[in-house]
Each structure stands twice: as structure tokens, then as C-alpha cells.
LOKOLZA-769405 format. One line per 5 residues: their letters; for each residue z negated, y negated, x negated of C-alpha. Coordinates in steps of 0.25 Angstrom, whole numbers, plus 5000, padded with zeros to 4 digits. Last residue first. Layout:
A> Z:Y:X  ...
This chain:
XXXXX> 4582:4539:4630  4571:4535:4639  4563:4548:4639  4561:4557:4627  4557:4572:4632
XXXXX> 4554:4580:4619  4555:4596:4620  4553:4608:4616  4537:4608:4612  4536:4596:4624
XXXXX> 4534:4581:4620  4534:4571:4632  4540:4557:4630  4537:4550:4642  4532:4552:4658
XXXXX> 4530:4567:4662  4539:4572:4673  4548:4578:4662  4538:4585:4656  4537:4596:4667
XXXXX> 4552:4597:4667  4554:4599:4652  4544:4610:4652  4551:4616:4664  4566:4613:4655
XXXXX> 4559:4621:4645  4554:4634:4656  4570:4633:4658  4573:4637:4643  4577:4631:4630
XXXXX> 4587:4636:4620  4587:4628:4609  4581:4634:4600  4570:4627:4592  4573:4619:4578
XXXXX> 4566:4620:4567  4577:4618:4556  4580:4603:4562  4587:4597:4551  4596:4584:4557
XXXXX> 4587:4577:4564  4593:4563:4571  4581:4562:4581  4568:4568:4574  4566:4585:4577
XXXXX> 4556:4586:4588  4543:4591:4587  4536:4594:4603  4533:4610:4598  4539:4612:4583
XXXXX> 4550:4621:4585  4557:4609:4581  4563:4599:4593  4578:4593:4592  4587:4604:4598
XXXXX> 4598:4599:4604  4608:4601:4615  4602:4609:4627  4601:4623:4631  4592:4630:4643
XXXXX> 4595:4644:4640  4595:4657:4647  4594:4650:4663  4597:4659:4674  4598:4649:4684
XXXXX> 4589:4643:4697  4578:4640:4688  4587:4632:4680  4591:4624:4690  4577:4620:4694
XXXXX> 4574:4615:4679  4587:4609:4677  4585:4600:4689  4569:4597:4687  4575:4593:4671
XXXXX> 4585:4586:4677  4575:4576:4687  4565:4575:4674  4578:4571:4666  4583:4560:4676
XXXXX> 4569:4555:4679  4567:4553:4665  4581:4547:4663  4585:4545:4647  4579:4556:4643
XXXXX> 4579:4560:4629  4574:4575:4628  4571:4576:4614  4572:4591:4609  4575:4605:4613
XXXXX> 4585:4602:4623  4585:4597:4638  4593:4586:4645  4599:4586:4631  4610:4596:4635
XXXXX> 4605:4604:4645  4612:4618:4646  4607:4629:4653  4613:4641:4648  4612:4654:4656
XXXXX> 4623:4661:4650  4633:4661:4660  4626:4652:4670  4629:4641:4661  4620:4628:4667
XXXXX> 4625:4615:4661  4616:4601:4661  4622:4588:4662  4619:4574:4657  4626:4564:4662
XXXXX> 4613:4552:4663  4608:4557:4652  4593:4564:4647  4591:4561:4662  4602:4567:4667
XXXXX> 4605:4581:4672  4617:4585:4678  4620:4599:4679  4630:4608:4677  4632:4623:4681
XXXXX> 4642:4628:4673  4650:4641:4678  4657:4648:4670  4669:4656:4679  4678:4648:4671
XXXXX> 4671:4637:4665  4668:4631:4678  4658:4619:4679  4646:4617:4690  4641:4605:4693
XXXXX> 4626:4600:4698  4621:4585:4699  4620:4590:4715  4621:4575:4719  4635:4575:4712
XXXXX> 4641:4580:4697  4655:4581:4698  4656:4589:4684  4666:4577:4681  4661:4566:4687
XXXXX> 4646:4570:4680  4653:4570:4666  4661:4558:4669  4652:4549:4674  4642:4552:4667
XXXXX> 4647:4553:4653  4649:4565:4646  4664:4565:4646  4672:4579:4650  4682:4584:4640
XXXXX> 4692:4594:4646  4699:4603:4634  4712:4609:4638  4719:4603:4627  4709:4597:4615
XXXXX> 4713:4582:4619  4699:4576:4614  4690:4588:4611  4685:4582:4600  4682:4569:4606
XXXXX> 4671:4575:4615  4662:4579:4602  4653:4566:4604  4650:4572:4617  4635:4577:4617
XXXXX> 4628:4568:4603  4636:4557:4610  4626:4558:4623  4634:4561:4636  4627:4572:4641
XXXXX> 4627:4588:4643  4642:4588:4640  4656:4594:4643  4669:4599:4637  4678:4607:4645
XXXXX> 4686:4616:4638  4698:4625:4644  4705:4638:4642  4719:4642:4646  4726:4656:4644
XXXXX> 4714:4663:4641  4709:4673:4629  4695:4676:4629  4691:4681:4616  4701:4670:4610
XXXXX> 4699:4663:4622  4683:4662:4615  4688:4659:4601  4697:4648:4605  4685:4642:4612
XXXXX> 4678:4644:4601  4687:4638:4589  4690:4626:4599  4675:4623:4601  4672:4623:4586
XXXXX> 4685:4615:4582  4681:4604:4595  4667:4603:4587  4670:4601:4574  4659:4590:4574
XXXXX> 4663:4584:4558  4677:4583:4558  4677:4584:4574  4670:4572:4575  4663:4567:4588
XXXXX> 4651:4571:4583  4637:4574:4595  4642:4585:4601  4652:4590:4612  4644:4595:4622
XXXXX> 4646:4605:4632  4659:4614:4629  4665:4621:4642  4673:4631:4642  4685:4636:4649
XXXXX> 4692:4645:4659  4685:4657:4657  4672:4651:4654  4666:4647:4640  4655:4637:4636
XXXXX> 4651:4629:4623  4640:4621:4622  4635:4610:4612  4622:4610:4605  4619:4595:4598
XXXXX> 4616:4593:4584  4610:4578:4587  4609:4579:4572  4624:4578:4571  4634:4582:4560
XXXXX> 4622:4588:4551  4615:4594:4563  4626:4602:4566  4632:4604:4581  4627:4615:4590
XXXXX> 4638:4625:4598  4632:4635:4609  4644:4643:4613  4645:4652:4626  4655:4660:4630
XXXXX> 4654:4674:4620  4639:4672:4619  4630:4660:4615  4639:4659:4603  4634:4650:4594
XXXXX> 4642:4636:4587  4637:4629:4578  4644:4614:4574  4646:4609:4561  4641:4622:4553
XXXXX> 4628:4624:4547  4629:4623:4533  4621:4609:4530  4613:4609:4517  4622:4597:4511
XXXXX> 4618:4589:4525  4604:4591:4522  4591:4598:4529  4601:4605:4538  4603:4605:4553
XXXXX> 4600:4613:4565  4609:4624:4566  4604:4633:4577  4599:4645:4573  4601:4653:4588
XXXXX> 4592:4660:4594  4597:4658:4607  4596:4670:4617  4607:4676:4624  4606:4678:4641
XXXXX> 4618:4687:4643  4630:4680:4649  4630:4680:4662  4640:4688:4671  4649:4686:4684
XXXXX> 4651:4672:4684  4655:4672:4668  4664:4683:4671  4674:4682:4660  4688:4681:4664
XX> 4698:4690:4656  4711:4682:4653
């Protein structure tokens, strides 16, 4: 079993331009497949599910260590007919020991939040053996990452390291993952390109003041959340239950963002920035 070296190397920085599927006009004219699935590099998947089984469309994360890896998220359909996500993960994850052969190899499967657009796929991997499924909710999620006053974790993939935050205010157990492997800052919907429902302002305002001095002590490449639902338009966002959104901007934000974020943060109400739209009182 040859170990990789995640500790000792980064993986080098990679851009995103990715054409991300994003819908089509009618359900007859829809091709893309169920779920898509891009290879940030060789341990690294970024998997996003199809508009047409769900227009929350959210992106899902999928890690490798030497010991196991880690999904985040499980999307917003429980049903494998229709949301084959448990087949997607098995066929890369036998692909990847099949590159990397090992005599045992785990998957732990966790989330950003507990909203159903974030878990609904849990059932899937239901007695799948050597699978670890850890619930979304408060108590569970932050028992199980042992979140105390620091509200900082750390989770071992096998020489992986995850840095995990918690950082409520769009949810009370929401949690932010930091890979230092390839730079990723991974927010959930704390922060994405779109409508940033806040359920605790002085929750999110704190976060964001968290994420912000983190990240300027990391080398962050992406800051990654879990929709898109702004156009390229400045301040236009896509309407709620979408499901064609052709003008789409990456996803992929950076740290001078979550600044932007900050700054409007400590205004009162609805503010409007190019990327983003902060809704209080979800």
C-alpha cells in the first residue's frame, strides 16, 4: 500500500472553469446526466446534481485520504432511482483503490448543514459496510466533531487533515471545512453565489469575521459553496425553484468575497452586492 503524502505536498492550485450543468429549457431537452461529477485532481471530486431532479441543484464534495474519504453532502433526493448518488460514489471510490489498492478503506459521510436540500441522500448509504453516516443535526453533528469554546475540529482522512469550523447564522449546525491539500474552503450556504438566507444576523456577521481571519491565515485557492443562483448580471438573481439558469457565474469565490460579505454584514436588511444577496430572518 503506498501512502500518499497529503502532509508533505499540496496539490497544485487548479483553476475552475468548469461548464457546470445548469438546467435545460424543458425536461424532453435535458441530456446532462443525473449527477456530474469533476475531477478537481486525482483525490478530489466536485459532484453537482441535475436541475431537472432538483432545482436547489446543490454541489457535493468528495475527498480521498489514505485511510478513507469523506463525502460532504448528500443532496436534495432521497431516491436512488432517480438521485443515483450512492452508485456514483461507489464507482469512484472503487476506481480510486483501484489506483490505489488498499486492504480496508472507509467513508465517512458528512454535511455543511441540516437543510433537506443537504441530506436527503443519507438513506442511500444505509448499511453500505464500512460506511460511517453522521446526522446533520446539532446535537449530533457538533458531538461528533466535538466542537467546544474553540468551535474548531480537525478530521483525519489518513494524513488529510480537515480543518472544520463551526459557523452558524445561516443554521444553527452549519460547518465550514478547510482542505489544506488543495486549498478549498468549503462554506456550504453560509457563502455561495446567490441568496444568503440568515437565520441569525449576529450569528452570520460573527462567522463571516471567523472565516475571514482564518482565511488570511491559510493558503486559500477557492472559497466553494453549494449553489449558484445569481447571473453574471451584477445584484440579479435566478427566482427561487429556477430550473434553467444558462448565465450562471462560477462558483468559485475568493477571500476578497467573504471581505465584501463582511463589510455588508454589519449593515441592517436586505443588501444586494454583484455576487451576492443577503436575506435576513429566514
Amino acid at each position: 500500500m503506498g501512502l500518499i503524502d497529503f502532509a508533505g505536498q499540496v496539490s497544485r492550485p487548479h483553476g475552475l472553469d468548469v461548464r457546470w450543468i445548469h438546467g435545460s429549457p424543458s425536461a424532453k431537452h435535458n441530456t446532462d446526466p443525473d449527477i456530474q461529477v469533476h475531477a478537481y485532481d486525482e483525490h478530489t471530486y466536485i459532484l453537482r446534481q441535475n436541475m431537472a431532479i432538483n432545482y436547489e441543484a446543490p454541489f457535493l464534495f468528495l475527498l480521498f485520504g489514505n485511510t478513507q474519504a469523506v463525502l460532504i453532502d448528500t443532496g436534495a433526493t432521497a431516491s436512488a432511482e432517480f438521485f443515483p448518488l450512492r452508485r456514483v460514489v461507489d464507482e469512484l471510490v472503487e476506481g480510486w483503490l483501484a489506483r490505489h489498492p488498499r486492504e480496508a478503506y472507509h467513508l465517512l459521510v458528512l454535511h455543511t448543514h441540516a437543510h433537506g436540500d443537504h441530506i436527503a441522500g443519507d438513506g442511500q448509504f444505509t448499511g453500505r459496510p464500512g460506511t460511517t453516516v453522521v446526522g446533520a443535526d446539532l446535537a449530533t453533528a457538533w458531538t461528533y466533531f466535538g466542537f467546544g469554546d474553540g468551535s474548531a475540529a480537525e478530521v483525519d482522512l489518513g494524513g488529510r487533515v480537515l480543518e472544520c469550523l463551526a459557523t452558524p447564522g445561516h443554521h444553527e449546525a452549519a460547518v465550514t471545512f478547510y482542505d489544506p491539500w488543495t486549498g478549498f474552503l468549503l462554506t456550504g450556504d453560509t457563502v455561495y453565489p446567490g441568496r444568503l438566507y440568515i437565520s441569525d444576523r449576529a450569528a452570520f456577521a460573527e462567522t463571516i469575521d471567523r472565516l475571514v481571519d482564518f482565511a488570511d491565515r491559510r493558503p486559500v485557492t477557492h472559497v466553494l459553496g453549494c449553489h449558484i443562483e445569481m447571473t453574471r448580471q451584477a445584484g440579479v438573481d435566478y427566482p427561487v425553484r429556477t430550473t434553467y439558469q444558462p448565465d450562471e457565474p462560477p462558483l468559485q469565490l475568493t477571500v476578497g468575497h467573504l471581505r465584501e460579505i463582511q463589510a455588508a454584514a454589519k449593515e441592517p436588511g436586505r443588501r444586494v452586492l454583484p455576487l451576492f444577496i443577503l436575506c435576513p430572518n429566514l
